[in-house]
VOKETI-539596 format. One record per residue (C-alpha): residue in three letters; z, x negated, y negated. Coordinates in steps of 0.2 Angstrom, whole numbers, plus 2048, in hexadecimal, padded with zeros to 3 digits. Last residue first. Layout:
LUMTI    aa    up   east   north
LUMTI   ALA     Z      X       Y
...
This chain:
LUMTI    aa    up   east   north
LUMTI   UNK   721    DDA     50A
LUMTI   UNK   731    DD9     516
LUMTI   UNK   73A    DE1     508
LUMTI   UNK   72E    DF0     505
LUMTI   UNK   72C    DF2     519
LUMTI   UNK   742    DF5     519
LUMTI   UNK   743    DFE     50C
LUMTI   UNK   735    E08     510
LUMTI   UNK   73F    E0C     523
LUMTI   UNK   74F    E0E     519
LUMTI   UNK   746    E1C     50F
LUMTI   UNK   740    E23     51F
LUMTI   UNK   750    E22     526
LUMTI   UNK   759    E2C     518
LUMTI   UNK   74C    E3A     51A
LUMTI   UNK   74F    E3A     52E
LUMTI   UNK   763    E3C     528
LUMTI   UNK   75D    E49     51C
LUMTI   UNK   751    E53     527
LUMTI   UNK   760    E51     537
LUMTI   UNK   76D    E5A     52A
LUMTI   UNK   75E    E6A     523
LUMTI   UNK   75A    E6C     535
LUMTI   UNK   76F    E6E     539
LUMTI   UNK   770    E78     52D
LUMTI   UNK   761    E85     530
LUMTI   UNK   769    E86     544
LUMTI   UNK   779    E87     53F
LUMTI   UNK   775    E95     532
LUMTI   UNK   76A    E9B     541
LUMTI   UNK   777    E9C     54D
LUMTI   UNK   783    EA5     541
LUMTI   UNK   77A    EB1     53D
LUMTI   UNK   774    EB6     54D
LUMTI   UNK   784    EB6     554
LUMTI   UNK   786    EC9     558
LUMTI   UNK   79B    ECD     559
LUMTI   UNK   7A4    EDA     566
LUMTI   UNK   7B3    EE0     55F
LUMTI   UNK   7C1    EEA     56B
LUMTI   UNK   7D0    EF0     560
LUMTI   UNK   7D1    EFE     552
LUMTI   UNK   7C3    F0A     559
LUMTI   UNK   7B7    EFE     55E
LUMTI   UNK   7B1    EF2     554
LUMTI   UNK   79D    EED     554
LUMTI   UNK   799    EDE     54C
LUMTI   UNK   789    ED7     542
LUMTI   UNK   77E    EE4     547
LUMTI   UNK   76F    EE7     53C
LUMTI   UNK   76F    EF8     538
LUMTI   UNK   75E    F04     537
LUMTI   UNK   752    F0B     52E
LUMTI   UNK   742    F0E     538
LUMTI   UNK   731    F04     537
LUMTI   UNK   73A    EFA     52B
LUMTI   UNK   74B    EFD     524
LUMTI   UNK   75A    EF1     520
LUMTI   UNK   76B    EF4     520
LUMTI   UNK   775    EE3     529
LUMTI   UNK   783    EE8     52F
LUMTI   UNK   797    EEA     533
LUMTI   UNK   798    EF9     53D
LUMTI   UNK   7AA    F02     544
LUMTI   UNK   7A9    F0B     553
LUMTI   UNK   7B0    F1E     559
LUMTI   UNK   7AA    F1F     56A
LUMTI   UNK   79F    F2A     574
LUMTI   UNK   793    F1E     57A
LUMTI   UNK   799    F0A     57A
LUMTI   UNK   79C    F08     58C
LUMTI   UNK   789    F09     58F
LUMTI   UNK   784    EFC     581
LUMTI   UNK   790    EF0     58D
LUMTI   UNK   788    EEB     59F
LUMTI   UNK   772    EEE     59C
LUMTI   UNK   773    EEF     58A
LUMTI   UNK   77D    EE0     587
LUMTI   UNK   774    ED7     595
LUMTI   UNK   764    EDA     58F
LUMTI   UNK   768    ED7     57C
LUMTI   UNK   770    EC5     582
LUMTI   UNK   75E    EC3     58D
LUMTI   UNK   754    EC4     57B
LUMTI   UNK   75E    EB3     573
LUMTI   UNK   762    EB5     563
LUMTI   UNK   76D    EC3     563
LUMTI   UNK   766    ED2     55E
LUMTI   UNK   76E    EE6     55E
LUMTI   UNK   767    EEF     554
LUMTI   UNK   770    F01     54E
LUMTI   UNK   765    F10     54B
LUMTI   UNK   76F    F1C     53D
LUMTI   UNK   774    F2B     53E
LUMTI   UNK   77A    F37     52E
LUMTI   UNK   78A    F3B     523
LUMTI   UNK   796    F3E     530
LUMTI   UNK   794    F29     536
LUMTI   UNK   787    F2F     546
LUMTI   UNK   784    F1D     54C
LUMTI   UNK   774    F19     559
LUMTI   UNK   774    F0C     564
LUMTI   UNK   769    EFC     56A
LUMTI   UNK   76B    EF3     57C
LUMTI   UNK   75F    EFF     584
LUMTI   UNK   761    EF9     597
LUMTI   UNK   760    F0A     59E
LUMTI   UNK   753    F13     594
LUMTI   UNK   757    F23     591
LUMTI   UNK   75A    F24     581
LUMTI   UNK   754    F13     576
LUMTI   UNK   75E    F11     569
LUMTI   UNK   76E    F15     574
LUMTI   UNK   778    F24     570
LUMTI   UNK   785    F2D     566
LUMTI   UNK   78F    F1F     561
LUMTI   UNK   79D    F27     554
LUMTI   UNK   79D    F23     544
LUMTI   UNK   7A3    F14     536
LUMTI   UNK   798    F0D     52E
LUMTI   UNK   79B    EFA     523
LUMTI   UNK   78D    EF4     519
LUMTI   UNK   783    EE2     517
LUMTI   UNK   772    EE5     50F
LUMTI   UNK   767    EDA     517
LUMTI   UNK   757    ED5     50E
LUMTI   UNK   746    ED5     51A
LUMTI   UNK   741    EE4     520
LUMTI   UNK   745    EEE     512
LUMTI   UNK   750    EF7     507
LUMTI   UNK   749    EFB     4F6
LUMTI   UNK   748    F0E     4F4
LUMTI   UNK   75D    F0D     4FB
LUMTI   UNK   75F    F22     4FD
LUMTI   UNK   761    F20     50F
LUMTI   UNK   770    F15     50C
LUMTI   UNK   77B    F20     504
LUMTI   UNK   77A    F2D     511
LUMTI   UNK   77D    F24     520
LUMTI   UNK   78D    F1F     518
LUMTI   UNK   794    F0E     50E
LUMTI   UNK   7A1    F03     50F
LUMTI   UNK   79F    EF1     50A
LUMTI   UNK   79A    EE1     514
LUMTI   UNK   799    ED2     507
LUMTI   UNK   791    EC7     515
LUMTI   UNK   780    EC2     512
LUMTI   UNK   776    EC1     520
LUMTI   UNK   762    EC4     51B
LUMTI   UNK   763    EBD     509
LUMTI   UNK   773    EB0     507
LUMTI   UNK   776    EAA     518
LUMTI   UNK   765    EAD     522
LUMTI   UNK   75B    EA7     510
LUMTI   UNK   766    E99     50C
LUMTI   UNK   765    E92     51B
LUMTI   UNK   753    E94     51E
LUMTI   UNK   750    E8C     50E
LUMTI   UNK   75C    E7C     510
LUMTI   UNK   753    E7A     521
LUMTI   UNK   742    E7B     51C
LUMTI   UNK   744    E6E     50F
LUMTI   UNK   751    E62     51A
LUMTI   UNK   744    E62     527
LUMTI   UNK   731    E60     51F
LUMTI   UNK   73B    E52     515
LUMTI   UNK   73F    E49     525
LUMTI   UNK   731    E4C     52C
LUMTI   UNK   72B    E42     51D
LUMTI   UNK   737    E34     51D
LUMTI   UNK   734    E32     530
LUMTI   UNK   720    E34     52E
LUMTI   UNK   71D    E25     51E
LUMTI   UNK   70D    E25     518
LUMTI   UNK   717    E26     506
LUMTI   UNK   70E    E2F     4F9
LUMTI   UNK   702    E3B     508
LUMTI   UNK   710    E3E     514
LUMTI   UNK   71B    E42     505
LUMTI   UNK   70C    E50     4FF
LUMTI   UNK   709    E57     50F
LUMTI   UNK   71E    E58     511
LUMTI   UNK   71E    E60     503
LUMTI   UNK   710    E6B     506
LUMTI   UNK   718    E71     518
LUMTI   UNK   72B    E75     50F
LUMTI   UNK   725    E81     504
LUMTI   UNK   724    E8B     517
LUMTI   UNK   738    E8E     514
LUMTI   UNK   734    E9B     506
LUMTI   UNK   72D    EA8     513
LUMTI   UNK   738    EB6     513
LUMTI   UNK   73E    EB1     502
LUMTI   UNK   72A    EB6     4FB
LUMTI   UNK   727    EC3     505
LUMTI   UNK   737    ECB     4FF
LUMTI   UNK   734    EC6     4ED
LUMTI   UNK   722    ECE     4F0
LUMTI   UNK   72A    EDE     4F5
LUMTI   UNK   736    EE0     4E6
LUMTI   UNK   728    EDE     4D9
LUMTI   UNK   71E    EE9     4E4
LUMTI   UNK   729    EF8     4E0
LUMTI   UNK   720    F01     4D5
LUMTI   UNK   72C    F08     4CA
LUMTI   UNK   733    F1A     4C5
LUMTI   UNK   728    F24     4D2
LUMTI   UNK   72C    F36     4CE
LUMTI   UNK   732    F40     4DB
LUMTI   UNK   728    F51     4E2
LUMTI   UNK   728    F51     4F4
LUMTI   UNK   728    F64     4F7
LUMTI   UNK   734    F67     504
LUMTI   UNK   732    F72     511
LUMTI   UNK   721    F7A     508
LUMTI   UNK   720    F8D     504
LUMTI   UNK   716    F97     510
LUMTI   UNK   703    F9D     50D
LUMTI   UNK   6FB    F93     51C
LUMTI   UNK   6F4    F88     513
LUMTI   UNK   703    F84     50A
LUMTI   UNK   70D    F81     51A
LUMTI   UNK   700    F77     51F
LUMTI   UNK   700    F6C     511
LUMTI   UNK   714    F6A     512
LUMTI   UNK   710    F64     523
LUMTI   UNK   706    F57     51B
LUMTI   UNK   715    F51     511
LUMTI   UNK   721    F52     51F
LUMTI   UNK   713    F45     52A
LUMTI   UNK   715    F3A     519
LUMTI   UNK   728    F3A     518
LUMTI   UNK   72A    F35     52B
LUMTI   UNK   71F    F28     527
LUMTI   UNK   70E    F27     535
LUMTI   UNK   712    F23     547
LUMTI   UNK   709    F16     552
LUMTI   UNK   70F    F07     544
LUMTI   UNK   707    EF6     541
LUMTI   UNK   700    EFE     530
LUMTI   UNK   70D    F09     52C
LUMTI   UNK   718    EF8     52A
LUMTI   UNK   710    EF2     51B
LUMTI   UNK   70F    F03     513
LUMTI   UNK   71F    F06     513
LUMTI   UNK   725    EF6     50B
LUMTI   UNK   71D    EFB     4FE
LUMTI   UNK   729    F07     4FA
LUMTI   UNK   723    F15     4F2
LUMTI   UNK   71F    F25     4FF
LUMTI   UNK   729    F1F     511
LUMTI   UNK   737    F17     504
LUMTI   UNK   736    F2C     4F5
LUMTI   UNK   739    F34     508
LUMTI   UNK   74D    F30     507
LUMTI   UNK   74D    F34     4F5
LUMTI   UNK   746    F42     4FB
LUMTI   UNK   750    F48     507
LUMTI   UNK   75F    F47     4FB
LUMTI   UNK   757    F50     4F0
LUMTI   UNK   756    F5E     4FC
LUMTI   UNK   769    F60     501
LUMTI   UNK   76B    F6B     510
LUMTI   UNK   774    F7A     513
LUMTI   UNK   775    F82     523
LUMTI   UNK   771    F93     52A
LUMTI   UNK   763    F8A     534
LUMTI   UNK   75C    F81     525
LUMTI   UNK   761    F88     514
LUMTI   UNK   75F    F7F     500
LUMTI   UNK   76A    F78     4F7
LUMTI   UNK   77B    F6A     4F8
LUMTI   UNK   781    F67     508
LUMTI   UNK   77A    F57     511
LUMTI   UNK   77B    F50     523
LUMTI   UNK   770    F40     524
LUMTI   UNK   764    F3B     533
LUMTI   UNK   760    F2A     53A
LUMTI   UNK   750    F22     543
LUMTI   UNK   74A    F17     550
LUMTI   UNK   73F    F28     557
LUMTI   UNK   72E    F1F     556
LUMTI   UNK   72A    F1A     568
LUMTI   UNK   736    F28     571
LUMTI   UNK   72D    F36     564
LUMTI   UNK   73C    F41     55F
LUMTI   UNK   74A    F4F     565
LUMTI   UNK   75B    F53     56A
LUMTI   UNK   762    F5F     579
LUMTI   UNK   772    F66     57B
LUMTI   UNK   778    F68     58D
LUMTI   UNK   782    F78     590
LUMTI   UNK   774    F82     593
LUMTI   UNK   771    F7B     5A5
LUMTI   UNK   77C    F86     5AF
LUMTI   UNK   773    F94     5A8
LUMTI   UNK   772    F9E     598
LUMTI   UNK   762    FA7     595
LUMTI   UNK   760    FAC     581
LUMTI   UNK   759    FB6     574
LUMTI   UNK   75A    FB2     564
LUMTI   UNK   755    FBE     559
LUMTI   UNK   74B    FBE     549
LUMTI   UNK   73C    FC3     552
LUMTI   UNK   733    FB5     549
LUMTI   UNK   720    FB4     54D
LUMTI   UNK   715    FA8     559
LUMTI   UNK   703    FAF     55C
LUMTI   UNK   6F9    FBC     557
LUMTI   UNK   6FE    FC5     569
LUMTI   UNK   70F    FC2     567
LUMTI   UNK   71B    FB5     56C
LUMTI   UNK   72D    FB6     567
LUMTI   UNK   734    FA6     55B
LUMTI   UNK   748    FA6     557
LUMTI   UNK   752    FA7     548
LUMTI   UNK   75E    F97     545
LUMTI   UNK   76A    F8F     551
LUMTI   UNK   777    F81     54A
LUMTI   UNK   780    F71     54F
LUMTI   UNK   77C    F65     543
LUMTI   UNK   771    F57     53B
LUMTI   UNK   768    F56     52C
LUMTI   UNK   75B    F4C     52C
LUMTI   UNK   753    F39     528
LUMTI   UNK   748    F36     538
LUMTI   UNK   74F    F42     541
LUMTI   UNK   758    F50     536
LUMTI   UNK   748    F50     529
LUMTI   UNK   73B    F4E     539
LUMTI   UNK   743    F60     540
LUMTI   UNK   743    F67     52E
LUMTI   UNK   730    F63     52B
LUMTI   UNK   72C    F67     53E
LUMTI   UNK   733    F79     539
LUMTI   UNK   72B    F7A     528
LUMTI   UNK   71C    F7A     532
LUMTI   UNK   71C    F8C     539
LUMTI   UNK   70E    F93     53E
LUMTI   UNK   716    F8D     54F
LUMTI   UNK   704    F8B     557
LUMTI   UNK   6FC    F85     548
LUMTI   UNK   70B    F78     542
LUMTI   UNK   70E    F73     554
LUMTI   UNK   6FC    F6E     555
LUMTI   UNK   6FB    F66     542
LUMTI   UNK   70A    F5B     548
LUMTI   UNK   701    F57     555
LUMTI   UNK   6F1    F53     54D
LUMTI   UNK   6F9    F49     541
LUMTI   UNK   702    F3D     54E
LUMTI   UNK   6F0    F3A     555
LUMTI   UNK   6EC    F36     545
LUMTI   UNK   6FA    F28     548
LUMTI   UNK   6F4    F22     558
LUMTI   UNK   6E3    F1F     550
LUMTI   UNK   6EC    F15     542
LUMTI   UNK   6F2    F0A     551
LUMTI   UNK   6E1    F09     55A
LUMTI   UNK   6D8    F03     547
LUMTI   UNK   6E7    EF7     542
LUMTI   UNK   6E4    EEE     557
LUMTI   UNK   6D2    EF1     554
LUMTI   UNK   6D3    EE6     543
LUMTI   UNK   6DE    ED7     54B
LUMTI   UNK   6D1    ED9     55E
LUMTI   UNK   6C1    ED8     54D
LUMTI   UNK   6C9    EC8     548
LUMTI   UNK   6C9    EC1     559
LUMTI   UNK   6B8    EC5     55D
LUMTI   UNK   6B2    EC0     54D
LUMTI   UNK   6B7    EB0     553
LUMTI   UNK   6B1    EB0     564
LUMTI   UNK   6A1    EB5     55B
LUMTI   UNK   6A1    EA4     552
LUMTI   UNK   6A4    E9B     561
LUMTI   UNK   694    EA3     569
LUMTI   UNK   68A    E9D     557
LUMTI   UNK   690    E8E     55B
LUMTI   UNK   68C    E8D     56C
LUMTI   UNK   67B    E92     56B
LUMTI   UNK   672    E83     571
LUMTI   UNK   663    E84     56A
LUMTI   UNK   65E    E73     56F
LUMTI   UNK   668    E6C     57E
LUMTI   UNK   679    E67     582
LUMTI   UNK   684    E70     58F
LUMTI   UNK   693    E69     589
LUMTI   UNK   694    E75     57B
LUMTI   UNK   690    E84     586
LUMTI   UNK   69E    E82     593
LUMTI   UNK   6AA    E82     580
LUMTI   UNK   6A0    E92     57A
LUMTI   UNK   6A2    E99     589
LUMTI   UNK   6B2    E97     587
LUMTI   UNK   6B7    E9D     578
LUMTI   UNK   6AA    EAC     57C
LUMTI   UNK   6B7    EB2     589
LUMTI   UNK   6C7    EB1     57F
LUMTI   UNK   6C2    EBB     570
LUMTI   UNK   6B5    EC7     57E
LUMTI   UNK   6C7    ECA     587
LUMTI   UNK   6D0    ECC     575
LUMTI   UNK   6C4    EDA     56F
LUMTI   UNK   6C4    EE0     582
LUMTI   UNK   6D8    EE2     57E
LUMTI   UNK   6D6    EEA     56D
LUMTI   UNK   6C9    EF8     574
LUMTI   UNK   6D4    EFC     584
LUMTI   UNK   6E3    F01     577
LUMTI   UNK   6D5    F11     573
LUMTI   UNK   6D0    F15     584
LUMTI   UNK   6E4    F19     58A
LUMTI   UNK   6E7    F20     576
LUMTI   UNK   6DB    F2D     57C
LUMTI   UNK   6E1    F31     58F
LUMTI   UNK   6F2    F33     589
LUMTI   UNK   6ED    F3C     57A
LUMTI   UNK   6E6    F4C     586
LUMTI   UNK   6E8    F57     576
LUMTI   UNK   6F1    F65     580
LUMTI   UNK   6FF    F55     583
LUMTI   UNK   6FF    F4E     573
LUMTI   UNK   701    F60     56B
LUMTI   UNK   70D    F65     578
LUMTI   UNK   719    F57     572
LUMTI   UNK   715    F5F     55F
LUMTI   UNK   71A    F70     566
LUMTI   UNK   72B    F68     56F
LUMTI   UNK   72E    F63     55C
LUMTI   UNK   72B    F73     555
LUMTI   UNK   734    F7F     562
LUMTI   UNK   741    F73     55F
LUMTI   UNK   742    F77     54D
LUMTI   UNK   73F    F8A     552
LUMTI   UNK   74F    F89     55E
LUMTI   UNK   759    F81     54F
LUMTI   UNK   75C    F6C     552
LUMTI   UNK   76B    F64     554
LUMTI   UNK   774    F6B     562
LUMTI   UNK   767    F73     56B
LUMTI   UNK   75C    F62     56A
LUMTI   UNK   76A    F5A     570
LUMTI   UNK   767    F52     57F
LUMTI   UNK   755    F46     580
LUMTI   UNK   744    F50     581
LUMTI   UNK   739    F4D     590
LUMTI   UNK   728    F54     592
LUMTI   UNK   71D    F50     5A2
LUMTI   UNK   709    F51     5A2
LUMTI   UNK   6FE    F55     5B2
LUMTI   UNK   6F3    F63     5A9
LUMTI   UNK   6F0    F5A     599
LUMTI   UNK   6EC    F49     5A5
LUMTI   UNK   6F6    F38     5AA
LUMTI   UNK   708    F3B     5A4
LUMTI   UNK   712    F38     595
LUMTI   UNK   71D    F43     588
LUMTI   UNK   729    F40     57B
LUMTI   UNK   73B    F47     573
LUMTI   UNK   749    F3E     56D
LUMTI   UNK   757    F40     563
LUMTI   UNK   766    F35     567
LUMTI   UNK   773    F3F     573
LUMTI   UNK   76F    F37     583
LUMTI   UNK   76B    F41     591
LUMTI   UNK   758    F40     592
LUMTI   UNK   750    F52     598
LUMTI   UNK   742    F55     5A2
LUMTI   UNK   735    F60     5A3
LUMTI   UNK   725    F61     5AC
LUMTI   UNK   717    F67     5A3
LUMTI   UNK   70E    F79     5A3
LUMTI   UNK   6FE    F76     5A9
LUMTI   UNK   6F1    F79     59B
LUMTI   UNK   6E4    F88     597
LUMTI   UNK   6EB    F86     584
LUMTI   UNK   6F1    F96     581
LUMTI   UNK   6FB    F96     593
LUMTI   UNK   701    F86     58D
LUMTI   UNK   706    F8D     57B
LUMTI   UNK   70E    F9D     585
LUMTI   UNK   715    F93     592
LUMTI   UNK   720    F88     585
LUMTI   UNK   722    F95     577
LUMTI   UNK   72B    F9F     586
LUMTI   UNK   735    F91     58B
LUMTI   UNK   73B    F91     577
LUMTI   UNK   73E    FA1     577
LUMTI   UNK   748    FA1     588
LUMTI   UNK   754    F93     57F
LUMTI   UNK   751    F83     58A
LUMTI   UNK   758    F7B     59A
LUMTI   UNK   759    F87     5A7
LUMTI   UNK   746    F91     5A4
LUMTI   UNK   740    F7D     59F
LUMTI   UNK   742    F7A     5B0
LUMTI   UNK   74D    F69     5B4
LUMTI   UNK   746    F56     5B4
LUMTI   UNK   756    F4C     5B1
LUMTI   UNK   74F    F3B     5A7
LUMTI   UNK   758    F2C     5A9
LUMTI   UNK   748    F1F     5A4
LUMTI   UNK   743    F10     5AD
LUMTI   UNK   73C    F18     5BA
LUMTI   UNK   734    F29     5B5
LUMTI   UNK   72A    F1E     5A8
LUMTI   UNK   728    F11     5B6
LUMTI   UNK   71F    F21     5BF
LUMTI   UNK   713    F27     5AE
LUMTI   UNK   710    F15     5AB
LUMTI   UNK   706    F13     5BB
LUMTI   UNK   6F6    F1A     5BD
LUMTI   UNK   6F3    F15     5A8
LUMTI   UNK   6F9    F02     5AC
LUMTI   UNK   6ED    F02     5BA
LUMTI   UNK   6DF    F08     5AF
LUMTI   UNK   6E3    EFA     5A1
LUMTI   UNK   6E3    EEF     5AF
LUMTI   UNK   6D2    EF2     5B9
LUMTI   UNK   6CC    EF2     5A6
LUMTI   UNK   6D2    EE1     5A3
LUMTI   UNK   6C8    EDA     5B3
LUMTI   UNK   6BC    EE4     5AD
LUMTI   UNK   6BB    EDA     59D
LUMTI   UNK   6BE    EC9     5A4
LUMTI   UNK   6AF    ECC     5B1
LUMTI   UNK   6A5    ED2     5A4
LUMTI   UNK   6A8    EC2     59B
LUMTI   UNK   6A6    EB7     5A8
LUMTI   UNK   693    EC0     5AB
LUMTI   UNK   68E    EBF     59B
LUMTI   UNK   690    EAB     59B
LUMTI   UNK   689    EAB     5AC
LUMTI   UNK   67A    EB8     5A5
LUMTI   UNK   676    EAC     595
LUMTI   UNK   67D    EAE     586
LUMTI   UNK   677    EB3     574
LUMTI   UNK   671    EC4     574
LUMTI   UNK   67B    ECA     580
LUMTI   UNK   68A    EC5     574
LUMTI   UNK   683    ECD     566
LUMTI   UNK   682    EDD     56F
LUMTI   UNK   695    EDA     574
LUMTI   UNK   69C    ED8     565
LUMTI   UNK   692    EE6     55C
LUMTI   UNK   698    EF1     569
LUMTI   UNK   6AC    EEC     568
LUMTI   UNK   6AB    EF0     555
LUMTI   UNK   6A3    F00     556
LUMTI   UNK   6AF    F06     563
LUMTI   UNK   6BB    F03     556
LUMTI   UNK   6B3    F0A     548
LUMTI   UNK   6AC    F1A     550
LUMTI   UNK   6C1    F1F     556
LUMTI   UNK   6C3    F1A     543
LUMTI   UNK   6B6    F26     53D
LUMTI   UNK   6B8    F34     54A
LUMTI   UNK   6CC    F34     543
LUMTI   UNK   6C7    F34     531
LUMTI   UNK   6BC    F42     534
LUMTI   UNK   6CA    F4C     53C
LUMTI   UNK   6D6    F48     530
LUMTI   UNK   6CA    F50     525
LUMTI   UNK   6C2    F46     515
């Protein structure tokens, strides 16, 4: 099945879902009923229309961007791939702008095709070829000449009129209950309220899988127009596991077929030149990179190909993967490079990398003992079903409920997802971990240089990103309490950039591989220490204390009754 059938299928399905919903519902209550509804459901789309006017100007807000003409800010073949795709395309060429912050990064918003804005973050020249960012700036114009903002605007209304009718028909259902009467279909109402529900869970999967076809479509578009996907294929590899450098490769010319190699390079200096650009979607760009010298060329470099795919073998095997796809906009890095692989193939050119690792376990063995850690403490709820049951008694109970779930948590925060053996390791080393995950903390030590915040641009970003020589990796930053991170970000992350920094961590990798901050040690003086840890370790000991003392007044308490009997 095409991705393009697969997307007309899952656009179908999700519209599908919100008219069955609301046939049924005209069919079972009366106009005043209706009417509440519709007004909850315009009232929502007055929003979602509001949010759509307005997110392109808090964009522009909250973000340091320097808008600047792409003639002064890019390589003139890469401006020229820039008018000649638009020009192609019968779209306005978009407004650019650059982020200056040296984590790679590269997105686009706006209202319409014609009316769009493309930024890219500072480095893209020094870490990416000119046909690599050719590539990646194709797949921003690919959202863009695809009109995406529009489409994933309708699509996110769906979940939200899903969760209007959820809420709506709760309480109709509630007016219709005291109403009385025979045939009184509040019931069935309450039942649709609940299908309802379920159906705003399913839309949100079937809008987010949306969004990552969409991804597809991009990658395709600056595949086709760059006739060149290996390019995307290398720019992905240094992003989201790559190989970064400084480094300039052949450039693109346009000719009347289309985009060709000239072999040249040919260049306009001006007073903006100087800044080096980096690239990546802003919502998926969490990432690292690797530096690696053992086969194989990219952009007069050397990079190590079994390296990538070992790095590729946890977006393909690990069942971790697949969990975390599903609540994602973006598709696995690995899975986007294999499809470009397809294309390359299709269009008679040898794939980038040619995924081709055997599989030497399953994997799910790992995962379920994950699930299964993650969520030992809630053993504690039949316990204290069955003390409450055995002894009538609440204080000896809760106190049981208290010291179980407490032992466990502790255990698990100080043993599973906060030990404390911190060794050395590299970038490198850990992107070829196939059993990380979300859940287990593997505590390392990185030394780098801080690059960049998490998040480029964004003012209060309280997250940073580590360049250790071997690769970059996304470091978390989370206290326990949310404001901490705000004021971090917004009065210290800032101070951080440019410096040499010592990690101590927690490796894990989820949507993205990243570090889990424990401290952050700057040069050989200034530490800064996250007390996460060592909250909730207080927090699971001190539940696990106040269940045993309740426990031990319980048992006083049935000494007590037993005696009086």
């Amino acid at each position: 099945m095409g991705l393009k059938t697969r997307m007309a299928l899952a656009i179908s399905a999700l519209f599908a879902l919100l008219y069955a919903i609301v046939m049924v519902l005209f069919y079972l209550i009366n106009l005043t009923g209706i009417a509440f509804i519709i007004i909850g459901g315009l009232v929502t789309l007055g929003i979602i229309f509001l949010q759509y006017l307005i997110s392109p100007l808090i964009i522009k807000w909250i973000y340091k961007i320097e808008w600047i003409p792409i003639q002064y800010s890019l390589s003139y073949d890469v401006a020229e791939y820039i008018r000649f795709v638009c020009k192609n395309e019968g779209i306005n060429l978009p407004k650019f702008g650059i982020i200056p912050d040296d984590n790679p990064n590269a997105f686009c918003f706006g209202w319409t095709r014609n009316n769009a804005h493309l930024v890219i973050t500072r480095g893209i020249l020094k870490y990416c070829t000119p046909e690599e960012q050719i590539a990646v700036i194709g797949h921003e114009l690919g959202h863009i000449r695809n009109n995406d903002f529009i489409v994933m605007t309708l699509v996110s209304a769906v979940p939200l009129m899903l969760y209007v009718i959820a809420r709506g028909t709760t309480n109709v259902s509630r007016y219709a209950r005291g109403a009385g009467g025979r045939n009184n279909p509040a019931g069935a109402i309450a039942v649709v309220g609940l299908v309802a529900y379920v159906a705003y869970y399913i839309s949100q999967l079937i809008a987010l899988l949306v969004s990552r076809y969409r991804e597809y479509f991009a990658d395709r578009f600056s595949a086709e127009t760059t006739r060149n996907p290996n390019a995307l294929s290398s720019a992905f590899i240094k992003i989201a596991y790559g190989l970064v450098y400084e480094g300039q490769a052949k450039a693109y010319s346009v000719t009347d077929s289309g985009l060709a190699y000239d072999g040249g390079g040919r260049k306009e200096d001006s007073k903006f030149q100087g800044n080096a650009l980096m690239i990546f979607d802003v919502g998926n760009a969490r990432a690292l990179a690797a530096n690696a010298a053992q086969m194989g060329w990219l952009g007069g470099r050397v990079y190590d190909k079994e390296m990538i795919k070992r790095a590729m073998a946890w977006d393909i095997w690990n069942p971790w993967s697949t969990y975390v796809e599903l609540t994602s906009t973006h598709p696995r890095p690995a899975k986007r490079i294999n499809e470009l692989d397809k294309i390359a193939r299709e269009l008679g050119q040898e794939p980038f990398i040619g995924f081709d690792l055997k599989q030497p376990e399953s994997y799910v063995d790992d995962f379920l003992k994950n699930v299964f850690v993650k969520y030992i403490g809630l053993i504690s709820v039949p316990l204290y079903l069955i003390s409450i049951i055995f002894t009538m008694n609440i204080v000896l109970s809760l106190g049981v409920l208290l010291a179980v779930a407490g032992t466990c948590l502790t255990i698990y925060w100080g043993v599973y997802r906060y030990p404390t053996n911190f060794i050395k390791s590299t970038v490198r080393e850990l992107l070829g971990d196939v059993k990380a995950n979300p859940v287990e903390g593997r505590p390392v030590i990185l030394r780098g240089h801080v690059i960049g915040r998490g998040q480029p641009g964004l003012f209060w970003a309280e997250d940073l990103k580590l360049d250790d020589g071997t690769g970059i990796m996304y470091l978390d930053y989370q206290q326990i309490v949310r404001f901490i991170d705000l004021l971090f970000g917004l009065l210290s992350a800032g101070s951080y950039l440019g410096k040499e920094a010592t990690i101590l961590g927690w490796y894990r990798r989820g949507t993205i591989p990243y570090l889990d901050i424990y401290k952050i040690i700057i040069g050989e003086g200034a530490e800064h220490t996250v007390y996460t840890r060592m909250i909730k370790l207080v927090a699971g000991v001190g539940m696990a204390l106040i269940g045993i003392i309740l426990g031990v007044i319980g048992l006083a308490f049935n000494s007590i009754f037993v005696s009086i009997l």
